[in-house]
Structure formats: structure tokens, C-alpha cells
N, C-alpha and C positions, 0 to 999 in steps of 0.2 A: 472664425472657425467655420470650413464648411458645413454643411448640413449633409448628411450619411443617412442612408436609410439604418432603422436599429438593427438590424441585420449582419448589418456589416460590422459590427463590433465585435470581437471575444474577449470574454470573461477573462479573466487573470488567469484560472484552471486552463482555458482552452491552450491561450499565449506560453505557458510552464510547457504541457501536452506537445504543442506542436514542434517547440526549442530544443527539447529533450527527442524528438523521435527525430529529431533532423541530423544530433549529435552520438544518433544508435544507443542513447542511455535512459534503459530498458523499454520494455514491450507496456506497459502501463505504468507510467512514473504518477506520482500520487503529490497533490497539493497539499493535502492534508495525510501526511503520513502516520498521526497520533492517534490512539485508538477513540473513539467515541466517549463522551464521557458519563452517558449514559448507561455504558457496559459495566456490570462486576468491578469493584476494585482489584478484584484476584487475574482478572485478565486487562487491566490496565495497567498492571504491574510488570507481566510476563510480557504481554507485547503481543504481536505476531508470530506463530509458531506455523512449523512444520506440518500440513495438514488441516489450516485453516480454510473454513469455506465461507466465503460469503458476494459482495457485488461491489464493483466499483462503480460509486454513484457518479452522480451527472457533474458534478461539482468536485472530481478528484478526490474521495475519502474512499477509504475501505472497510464495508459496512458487515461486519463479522455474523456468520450465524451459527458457524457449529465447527468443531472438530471433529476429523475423520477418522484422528486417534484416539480420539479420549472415550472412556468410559462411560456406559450410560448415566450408570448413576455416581451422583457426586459431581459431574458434569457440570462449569457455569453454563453450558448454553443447551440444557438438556430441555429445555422450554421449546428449543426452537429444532430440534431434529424432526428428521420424516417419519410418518408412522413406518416401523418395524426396521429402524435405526438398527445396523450391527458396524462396531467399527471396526476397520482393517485391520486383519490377522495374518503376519504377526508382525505388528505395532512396528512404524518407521522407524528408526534408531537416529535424531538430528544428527549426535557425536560422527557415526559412521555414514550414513548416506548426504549429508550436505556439506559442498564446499564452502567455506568462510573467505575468501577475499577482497579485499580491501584495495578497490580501484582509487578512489579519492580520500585526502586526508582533509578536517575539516577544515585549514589554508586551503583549500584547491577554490578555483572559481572557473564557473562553465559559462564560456561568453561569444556573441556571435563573433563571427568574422569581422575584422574590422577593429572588436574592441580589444585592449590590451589594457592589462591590469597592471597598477604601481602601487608598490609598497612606499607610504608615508612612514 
């Protein structure tokens, strides 16, 4: 094996990152799409919503801090809002303002050029 400076390595994150922006499949594709499991059960449950805010860390996870919809109180991430938090009036509607579509089915596989896929 030769010897590479460590530099010249990327992480499994970066490798996923770079395949994905090459194949125009999304603007920040995530390694770790699952929520933190550190979070609330109540937002491990619901997921990702409409409205969430937080940082995509260095290692491809989506690191949740707050809702721009949700209510002060009663809020799982009311810990983590900025002082003098008001959330957006009046509230996104998912049902009505976001498309649902379904590019890939979970048979789909995204592979470089080159590779083709066979069904055993």
C-alpha cells in the first residue's frame, strides 16, 4: 500500500457528500439522516419537520435546535431558542406549503458510472 499523506483521505461523510453532489442529489445530503439520540423522544418520533433549525455537522448529521413553528411553551427545544424567540405568524401549513415527492423507491440504487447493478 502506498503511503498518502492523511490528508488525502475522506471520511466516509465526505466520500457519500461528494457522490451525491456529483449525481445533483440534494444540496446537503446527510450521512446520518436519524435524529440525535440524545434528543426528546417526542422529537425522535416526529422526525424532521417543516421549520426546523439547526447545523449540519462536520460528520453529515443534522444537529436540531429549535422550531420556527412551534410554540414557546410546551416546546421540546424551548431550552435552546434565542432570547426573545417569537415564532412565525401564521404558522407554515406542511399539508399545504410542502411538496411530497418521491424521486427514489427503496429498490433504487445510486452508483457511479461505470457500475451497474444485478438483481440475484
Amino acid at each position: 500500500m502506498a503511503n498518502y499523506p492523511l490528508e488525502t483521505y475522506e471520511t466516509s461523510c465526505e466520500v457519500y457528500r461528494r457522490h451525491m453532489a456529483l449525481r445533483k442529489k440534494g444540496r446537503h445530503p446527510l450521512w446520518i439522516p436519524q435524529p440525535n439520540l440524545h434528543l426528546p423522544l417526542e422529537y425522535r418520533r416526529r422526525g424532521t419537520q417543516v421549520g426546523d433549525v439547526g447545523i449540519i455537522t462536520e460528520d453529515g448529521a443534522f444537529d436540531f435546535m429549535f422550531n420556527i413553528c412551534a410554540p414557546v411553551s410546551g416546546s421540546t427545544d424551548s431550552l435552546n431558542l434565542p432570547a426573545g424567540f417569537q415564532p412565525i405568524y401564521p404558522p407554515i401549513s406542511p399539508e399545504k406549503e410542502v411538496v411530497v415527492l418521491a424521486e427514489h423507491s427503496a429498490r433504487d440504487a445510486l452508483t457511479s458510472r461505470g457500475i451497474s447493478k444485478q438483481v440475484l
